[in-house]
N, CA and C atoms as an extended XYZ file, in Angstrom:
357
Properties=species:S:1:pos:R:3:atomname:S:1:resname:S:1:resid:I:1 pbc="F F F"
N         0.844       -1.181        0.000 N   UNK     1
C         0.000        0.000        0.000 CA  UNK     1
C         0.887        1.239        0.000 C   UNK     1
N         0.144        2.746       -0.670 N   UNK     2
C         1.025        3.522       -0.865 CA  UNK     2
C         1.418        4.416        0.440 C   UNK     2
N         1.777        5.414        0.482 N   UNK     3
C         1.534        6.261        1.632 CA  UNK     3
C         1.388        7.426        1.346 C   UNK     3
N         0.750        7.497        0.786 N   UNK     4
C         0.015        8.759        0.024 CA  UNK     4
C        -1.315        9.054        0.922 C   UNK     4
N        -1.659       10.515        1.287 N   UNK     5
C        -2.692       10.815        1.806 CA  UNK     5
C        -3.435       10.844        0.983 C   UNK     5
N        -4.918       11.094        1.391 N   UNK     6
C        -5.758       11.565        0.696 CA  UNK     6
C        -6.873       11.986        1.545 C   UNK     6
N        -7.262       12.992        1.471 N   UNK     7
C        -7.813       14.127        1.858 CA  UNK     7
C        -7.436       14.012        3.667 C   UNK     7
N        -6.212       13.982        3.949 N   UNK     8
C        -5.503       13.335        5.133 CA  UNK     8
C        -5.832       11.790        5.831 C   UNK     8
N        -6.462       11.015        4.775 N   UNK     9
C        -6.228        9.754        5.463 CA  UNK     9
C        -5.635        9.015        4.247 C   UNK     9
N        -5.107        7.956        4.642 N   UNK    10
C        -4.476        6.692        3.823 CA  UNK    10
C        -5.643        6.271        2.724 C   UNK    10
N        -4.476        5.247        1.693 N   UNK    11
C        -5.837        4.975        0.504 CA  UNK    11
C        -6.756        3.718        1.068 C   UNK    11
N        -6.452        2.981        2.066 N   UNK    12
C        -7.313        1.929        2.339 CA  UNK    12
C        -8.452        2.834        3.293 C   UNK    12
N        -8.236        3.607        4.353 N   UNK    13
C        -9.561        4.462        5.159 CA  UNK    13
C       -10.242        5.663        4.212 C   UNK    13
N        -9.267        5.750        2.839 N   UNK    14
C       -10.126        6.437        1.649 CA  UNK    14
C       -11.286        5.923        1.198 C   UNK    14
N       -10.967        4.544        1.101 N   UNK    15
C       -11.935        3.722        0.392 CA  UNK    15
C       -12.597        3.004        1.318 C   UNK    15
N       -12.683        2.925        2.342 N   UNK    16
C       -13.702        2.458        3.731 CA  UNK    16
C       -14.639        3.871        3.557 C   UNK    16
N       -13.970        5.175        3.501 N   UNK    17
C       -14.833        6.221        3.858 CA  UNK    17
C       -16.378        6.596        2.712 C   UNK    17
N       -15.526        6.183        1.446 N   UNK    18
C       -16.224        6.733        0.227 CA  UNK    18
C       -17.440        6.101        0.226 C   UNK    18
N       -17.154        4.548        0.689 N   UNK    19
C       -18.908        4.167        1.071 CA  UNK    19
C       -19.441        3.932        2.065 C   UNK    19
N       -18.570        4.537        3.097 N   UNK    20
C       -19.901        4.931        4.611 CA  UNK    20
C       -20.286        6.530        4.107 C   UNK    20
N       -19.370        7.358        3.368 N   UNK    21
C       -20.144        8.239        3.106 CA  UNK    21
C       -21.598        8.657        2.438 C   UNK    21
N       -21.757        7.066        1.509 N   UNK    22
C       -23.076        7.294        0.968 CA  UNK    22
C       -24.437        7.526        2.423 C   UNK    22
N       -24.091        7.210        3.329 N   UNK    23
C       -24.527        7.413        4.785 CA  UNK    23
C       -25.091        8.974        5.218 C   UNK    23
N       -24.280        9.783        4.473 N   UNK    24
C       -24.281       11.251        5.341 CA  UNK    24
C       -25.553       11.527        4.513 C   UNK    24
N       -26.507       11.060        4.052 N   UNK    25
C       -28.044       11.746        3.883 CA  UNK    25
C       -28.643       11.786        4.663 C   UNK    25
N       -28.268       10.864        5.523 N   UNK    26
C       -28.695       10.354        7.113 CA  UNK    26
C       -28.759       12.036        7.825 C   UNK    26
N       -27.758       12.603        7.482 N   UNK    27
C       -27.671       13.833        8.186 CA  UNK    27
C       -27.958       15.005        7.065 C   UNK    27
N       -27.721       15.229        5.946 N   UNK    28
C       -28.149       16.048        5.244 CA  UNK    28
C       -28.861       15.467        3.643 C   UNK    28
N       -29.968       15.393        3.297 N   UNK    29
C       -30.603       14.713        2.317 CA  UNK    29
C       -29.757       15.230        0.902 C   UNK    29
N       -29.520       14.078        0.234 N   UNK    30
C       -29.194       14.178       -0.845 CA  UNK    30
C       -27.334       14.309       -0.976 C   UNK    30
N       -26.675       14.787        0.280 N   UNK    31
C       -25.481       14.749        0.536 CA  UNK    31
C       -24.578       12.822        0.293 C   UNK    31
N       -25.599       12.207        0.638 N   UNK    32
C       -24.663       10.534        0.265 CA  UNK    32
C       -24.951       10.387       -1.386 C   UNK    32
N       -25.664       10.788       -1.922 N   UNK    33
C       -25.281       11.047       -3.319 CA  UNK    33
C       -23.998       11.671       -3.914 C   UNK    33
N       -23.841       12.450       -3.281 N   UNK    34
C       -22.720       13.109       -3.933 CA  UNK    34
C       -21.650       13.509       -3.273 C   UNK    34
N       -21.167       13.429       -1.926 N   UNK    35
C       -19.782       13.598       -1.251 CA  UNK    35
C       -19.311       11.835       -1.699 C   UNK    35
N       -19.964       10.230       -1.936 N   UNK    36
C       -19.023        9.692       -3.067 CA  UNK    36
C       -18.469        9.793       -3.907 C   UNK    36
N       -19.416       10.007       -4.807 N   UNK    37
C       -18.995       10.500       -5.881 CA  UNK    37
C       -17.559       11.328       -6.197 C   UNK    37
N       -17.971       12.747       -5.225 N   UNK    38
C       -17.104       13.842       -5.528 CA  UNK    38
C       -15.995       13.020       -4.886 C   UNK    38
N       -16.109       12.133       -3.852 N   UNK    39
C       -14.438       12.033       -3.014 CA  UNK    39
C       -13.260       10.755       -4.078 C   UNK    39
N       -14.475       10.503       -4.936 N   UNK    40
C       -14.209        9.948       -6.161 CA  UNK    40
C       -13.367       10.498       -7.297 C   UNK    40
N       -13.934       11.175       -7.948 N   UNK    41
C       -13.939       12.065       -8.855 CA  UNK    41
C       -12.588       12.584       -8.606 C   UNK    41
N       -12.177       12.882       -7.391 N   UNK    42
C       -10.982       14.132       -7.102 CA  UNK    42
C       -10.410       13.105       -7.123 C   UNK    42
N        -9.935       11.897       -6.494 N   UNK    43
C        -8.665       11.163       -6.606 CA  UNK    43
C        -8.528       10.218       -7.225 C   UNK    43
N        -9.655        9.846       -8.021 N   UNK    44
C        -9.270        8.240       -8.956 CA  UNK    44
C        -8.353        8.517      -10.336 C   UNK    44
N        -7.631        9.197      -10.248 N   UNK    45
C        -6.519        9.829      -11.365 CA  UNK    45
C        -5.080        9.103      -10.103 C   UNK    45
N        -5.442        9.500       -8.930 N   UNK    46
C        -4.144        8.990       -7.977 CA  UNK    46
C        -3.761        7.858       -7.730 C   UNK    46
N        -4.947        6.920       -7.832 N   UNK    47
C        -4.766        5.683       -7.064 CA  UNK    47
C        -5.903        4.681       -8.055 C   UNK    47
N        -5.089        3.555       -8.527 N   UNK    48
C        -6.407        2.862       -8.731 CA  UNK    48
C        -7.397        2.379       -8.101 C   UNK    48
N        -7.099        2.114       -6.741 N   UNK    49
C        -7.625        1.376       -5.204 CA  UNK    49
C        -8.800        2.544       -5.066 C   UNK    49
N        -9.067        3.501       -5.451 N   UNK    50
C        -9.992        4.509       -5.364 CA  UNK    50
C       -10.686        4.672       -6.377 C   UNK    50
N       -10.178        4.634       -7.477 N   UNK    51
C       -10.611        4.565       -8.960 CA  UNK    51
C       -11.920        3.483       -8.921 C   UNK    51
N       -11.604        2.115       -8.209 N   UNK    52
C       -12.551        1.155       -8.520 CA  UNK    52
C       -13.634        1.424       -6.882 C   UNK    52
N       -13.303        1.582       -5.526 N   UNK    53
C       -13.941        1.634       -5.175 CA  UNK    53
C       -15.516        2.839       -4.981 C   UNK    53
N       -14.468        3.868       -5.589 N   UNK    54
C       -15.893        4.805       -6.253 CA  UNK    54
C       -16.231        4.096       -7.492 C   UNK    54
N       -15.880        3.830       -8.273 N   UNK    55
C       -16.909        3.425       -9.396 CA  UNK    55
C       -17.814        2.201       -9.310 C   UNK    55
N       -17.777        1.393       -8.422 N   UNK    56
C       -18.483        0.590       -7.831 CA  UNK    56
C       -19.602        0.985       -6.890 C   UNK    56
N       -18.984        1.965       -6.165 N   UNK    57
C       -19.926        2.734       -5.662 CA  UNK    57
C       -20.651        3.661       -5.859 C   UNK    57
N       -20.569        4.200       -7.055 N   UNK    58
C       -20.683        5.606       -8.199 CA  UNK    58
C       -22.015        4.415       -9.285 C   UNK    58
N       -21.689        3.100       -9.300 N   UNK    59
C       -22.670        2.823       -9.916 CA  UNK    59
C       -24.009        2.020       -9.109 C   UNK    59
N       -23.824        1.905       -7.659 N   UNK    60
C       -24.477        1.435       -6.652 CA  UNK    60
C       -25.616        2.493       -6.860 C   UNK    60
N       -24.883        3.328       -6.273 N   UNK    61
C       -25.855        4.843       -6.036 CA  UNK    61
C       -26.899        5.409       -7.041 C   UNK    61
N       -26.053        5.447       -8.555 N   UNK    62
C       -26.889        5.435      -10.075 CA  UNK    62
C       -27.960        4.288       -9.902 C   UNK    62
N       -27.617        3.334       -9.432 N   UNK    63
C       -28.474        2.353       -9.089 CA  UNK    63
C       -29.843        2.546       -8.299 C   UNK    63
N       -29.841        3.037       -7.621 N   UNK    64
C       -30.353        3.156       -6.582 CA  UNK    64
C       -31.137        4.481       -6.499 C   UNK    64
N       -30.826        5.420       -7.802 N   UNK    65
C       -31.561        6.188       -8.325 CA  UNK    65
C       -32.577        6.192       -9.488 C   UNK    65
N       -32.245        5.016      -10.063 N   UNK    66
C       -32.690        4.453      -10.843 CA  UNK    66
C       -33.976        3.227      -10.606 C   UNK    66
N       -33.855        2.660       -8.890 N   UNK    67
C       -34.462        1.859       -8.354 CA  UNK    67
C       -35.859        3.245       -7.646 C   UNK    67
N       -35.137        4.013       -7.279 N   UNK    68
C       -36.006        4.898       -6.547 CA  UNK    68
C       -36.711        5.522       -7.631 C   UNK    68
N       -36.991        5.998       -8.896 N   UNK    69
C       -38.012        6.855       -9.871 CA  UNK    69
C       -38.877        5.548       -9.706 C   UNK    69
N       -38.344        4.380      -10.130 N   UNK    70
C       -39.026        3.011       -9.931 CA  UNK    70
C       -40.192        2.939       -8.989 C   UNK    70
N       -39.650        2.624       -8.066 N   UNK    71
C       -40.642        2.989       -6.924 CA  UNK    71
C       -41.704        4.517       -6.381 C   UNK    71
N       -41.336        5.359       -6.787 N   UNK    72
C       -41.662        6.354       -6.800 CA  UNK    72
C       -43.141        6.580       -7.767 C   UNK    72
N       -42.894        5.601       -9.188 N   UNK    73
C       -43.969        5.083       -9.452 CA  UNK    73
C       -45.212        4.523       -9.473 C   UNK    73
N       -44.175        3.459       -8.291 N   UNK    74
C       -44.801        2.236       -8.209 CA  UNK    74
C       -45.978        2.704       -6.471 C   UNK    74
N       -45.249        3.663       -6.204 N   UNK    75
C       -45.932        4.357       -4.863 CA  UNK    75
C       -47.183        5.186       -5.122 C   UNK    75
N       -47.702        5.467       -6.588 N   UNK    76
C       -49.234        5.426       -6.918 CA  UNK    76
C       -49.918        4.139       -6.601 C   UNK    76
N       -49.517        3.075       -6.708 N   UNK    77
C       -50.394        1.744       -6.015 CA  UNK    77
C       -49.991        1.401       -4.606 C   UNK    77
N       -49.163        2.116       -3.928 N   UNK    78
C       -48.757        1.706       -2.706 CA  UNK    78
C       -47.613        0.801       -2.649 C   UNK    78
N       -47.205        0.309       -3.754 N   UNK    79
C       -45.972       -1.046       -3.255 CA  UNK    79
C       -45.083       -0.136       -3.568 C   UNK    79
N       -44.937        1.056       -3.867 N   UNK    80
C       -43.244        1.757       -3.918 CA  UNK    80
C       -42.926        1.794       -2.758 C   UNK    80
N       -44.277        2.032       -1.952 N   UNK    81
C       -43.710        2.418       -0.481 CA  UNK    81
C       -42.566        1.409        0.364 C   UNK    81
N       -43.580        0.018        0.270 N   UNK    82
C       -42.248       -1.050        0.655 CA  UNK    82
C       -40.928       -0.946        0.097 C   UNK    82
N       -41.122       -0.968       -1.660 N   UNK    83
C       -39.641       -0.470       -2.256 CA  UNK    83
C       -38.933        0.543       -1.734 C   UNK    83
N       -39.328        1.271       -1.365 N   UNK    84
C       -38.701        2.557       -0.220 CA  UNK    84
C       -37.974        1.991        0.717 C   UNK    84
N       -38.686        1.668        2.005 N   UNK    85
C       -37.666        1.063        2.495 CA  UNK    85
C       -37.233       -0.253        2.324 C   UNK    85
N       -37.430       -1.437        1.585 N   UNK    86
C       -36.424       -2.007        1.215 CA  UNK    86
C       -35.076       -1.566        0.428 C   UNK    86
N       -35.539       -0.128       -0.297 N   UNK    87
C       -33.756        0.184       -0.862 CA  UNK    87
C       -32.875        0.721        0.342 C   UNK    87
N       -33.889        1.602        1.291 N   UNK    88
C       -33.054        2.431        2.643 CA  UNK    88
C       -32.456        1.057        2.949 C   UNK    88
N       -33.576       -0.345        3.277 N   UNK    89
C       -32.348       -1.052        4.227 CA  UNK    89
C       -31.252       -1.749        3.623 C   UNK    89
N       -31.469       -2.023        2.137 N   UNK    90
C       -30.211       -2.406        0.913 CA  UNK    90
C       -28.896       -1.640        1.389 C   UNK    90
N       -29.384       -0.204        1.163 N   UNK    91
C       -28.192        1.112        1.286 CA  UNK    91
C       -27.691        0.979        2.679 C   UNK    91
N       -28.222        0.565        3.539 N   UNK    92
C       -27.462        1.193        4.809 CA  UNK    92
C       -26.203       -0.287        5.003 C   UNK    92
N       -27.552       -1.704        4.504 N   UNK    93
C       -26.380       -3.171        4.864 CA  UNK    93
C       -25.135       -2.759        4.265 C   UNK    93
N       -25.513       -2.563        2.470 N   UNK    94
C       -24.597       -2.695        1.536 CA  UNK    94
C       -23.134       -1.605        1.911 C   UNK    94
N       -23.699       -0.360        2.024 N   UNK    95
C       -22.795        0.461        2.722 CA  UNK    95
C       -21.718       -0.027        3.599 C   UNK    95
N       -22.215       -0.696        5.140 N   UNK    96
C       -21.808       -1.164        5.541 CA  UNK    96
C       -20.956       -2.044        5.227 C   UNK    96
N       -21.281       -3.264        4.671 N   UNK    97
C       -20.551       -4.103        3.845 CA  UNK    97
C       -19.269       -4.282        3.379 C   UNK    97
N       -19.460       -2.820        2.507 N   UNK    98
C       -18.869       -2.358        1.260 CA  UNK    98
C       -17.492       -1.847        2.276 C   UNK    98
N       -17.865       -1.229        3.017 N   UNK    99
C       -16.699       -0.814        3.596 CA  UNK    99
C       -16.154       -1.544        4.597 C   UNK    99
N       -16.566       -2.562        5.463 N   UNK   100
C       -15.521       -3.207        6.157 CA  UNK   100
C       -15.106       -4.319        5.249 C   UNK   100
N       -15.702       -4.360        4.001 N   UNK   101
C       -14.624       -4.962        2.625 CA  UNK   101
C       -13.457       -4.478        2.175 C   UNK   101
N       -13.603       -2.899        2.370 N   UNK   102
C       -12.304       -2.241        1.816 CA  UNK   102
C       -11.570       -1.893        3.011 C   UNK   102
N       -11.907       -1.748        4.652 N   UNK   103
C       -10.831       -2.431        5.385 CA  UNK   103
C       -10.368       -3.115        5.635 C   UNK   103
N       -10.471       -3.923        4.975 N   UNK   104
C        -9.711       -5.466        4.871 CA  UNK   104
C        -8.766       -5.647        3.502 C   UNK   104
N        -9.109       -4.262        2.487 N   UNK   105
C        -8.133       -4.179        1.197 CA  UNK   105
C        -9.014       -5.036        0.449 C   UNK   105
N       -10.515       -4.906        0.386 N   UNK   106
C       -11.142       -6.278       -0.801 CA  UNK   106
C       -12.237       -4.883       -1.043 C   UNK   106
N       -12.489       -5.355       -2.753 N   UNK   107
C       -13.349       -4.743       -3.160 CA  UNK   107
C       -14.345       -5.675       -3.599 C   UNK   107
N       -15.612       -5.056       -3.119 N   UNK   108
C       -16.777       -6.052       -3.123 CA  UNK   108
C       -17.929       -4.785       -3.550 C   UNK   108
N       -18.055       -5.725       -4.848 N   UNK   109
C       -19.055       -5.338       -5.825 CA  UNK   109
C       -20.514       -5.402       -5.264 C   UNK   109
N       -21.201       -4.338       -5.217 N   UNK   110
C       -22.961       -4.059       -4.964 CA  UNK   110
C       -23.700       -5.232       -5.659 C   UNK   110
N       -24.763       -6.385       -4.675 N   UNK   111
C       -25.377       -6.539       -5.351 CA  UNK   111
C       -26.724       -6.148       -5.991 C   UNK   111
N       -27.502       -6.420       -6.853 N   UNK   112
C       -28.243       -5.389       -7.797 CA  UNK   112
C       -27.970       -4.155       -8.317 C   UNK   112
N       -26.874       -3.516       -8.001 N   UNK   113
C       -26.103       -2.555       -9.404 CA  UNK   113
C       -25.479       -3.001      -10.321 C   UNK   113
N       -26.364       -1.976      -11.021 N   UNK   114
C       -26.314       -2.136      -12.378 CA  UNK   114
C       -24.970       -1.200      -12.864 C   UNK   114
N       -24.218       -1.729      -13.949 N   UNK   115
C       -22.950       -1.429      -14.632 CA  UNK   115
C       -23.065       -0.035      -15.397 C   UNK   115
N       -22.704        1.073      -14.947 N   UNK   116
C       -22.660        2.459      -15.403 CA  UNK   116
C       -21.216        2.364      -16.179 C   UNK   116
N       -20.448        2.339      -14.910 N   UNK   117
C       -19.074        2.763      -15.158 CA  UNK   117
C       -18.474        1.511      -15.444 C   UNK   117
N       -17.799        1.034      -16.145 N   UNK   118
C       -17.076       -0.333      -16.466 CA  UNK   118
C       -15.377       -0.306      -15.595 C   UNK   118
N       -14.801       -1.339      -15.637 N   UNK   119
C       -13.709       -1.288      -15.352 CA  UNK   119
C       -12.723       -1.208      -16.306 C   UNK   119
């Protein structure tokens, strides 16, 4: 591993962070959309170890926006509503997941996202 900071932490608590950050909507709506992304965006030119764990997670999220118009739909007959929170509790496991995968240095692919970004 390198020893390169990034945004003052190491690249393995980079990539633990990028997907507990999809989390912070929890505290400001619409913010776990996009502080991944962006913490993405700025360093996957530095590191490949970042490169893939945002884009995995960059296509979770597309996912999951894509699951939500879905439901959002489907919440004129009432079953979006369950789809609602079945994606909240998808997002919070997978999150989870996702990142004590990448403290351990393993990248572990979302299941039900769909392929935006390729490798």
């Amino acid at each position: 591993m390198e020893n390169n900071m990034y945004w003052g932490m190491n690249e393995r608590t980079y990539c633990t962070v990028i997907h507990l950050s999809q989390l912070a909507s929890i505290i400001a709506p619409g913010l776990g959309l996009i502080l991944p992304i962006v913490m993405w965006v700025v360093n996957k030119d530095q590191s490949e170890r970042i490169n893939q764990h945002g884009r995995v997670t960059a296509n979770w999220i597309l996912s999951l926006v894509v699951y939500s118009i879905i439901c959002t739909v489907l919440a004129f007959v009432l079953i979006g509503f369950i789809g609602f929170a079945i994606l909240g509790l998808l997002n919070l496991i997978f999150a989870i997941v996702a990142a004590m995968k990448a403290n351990n240095d393993e990248l572990w692919v979302y299941p039900l996202s769909i392929t935006f970004f390729k490798s």
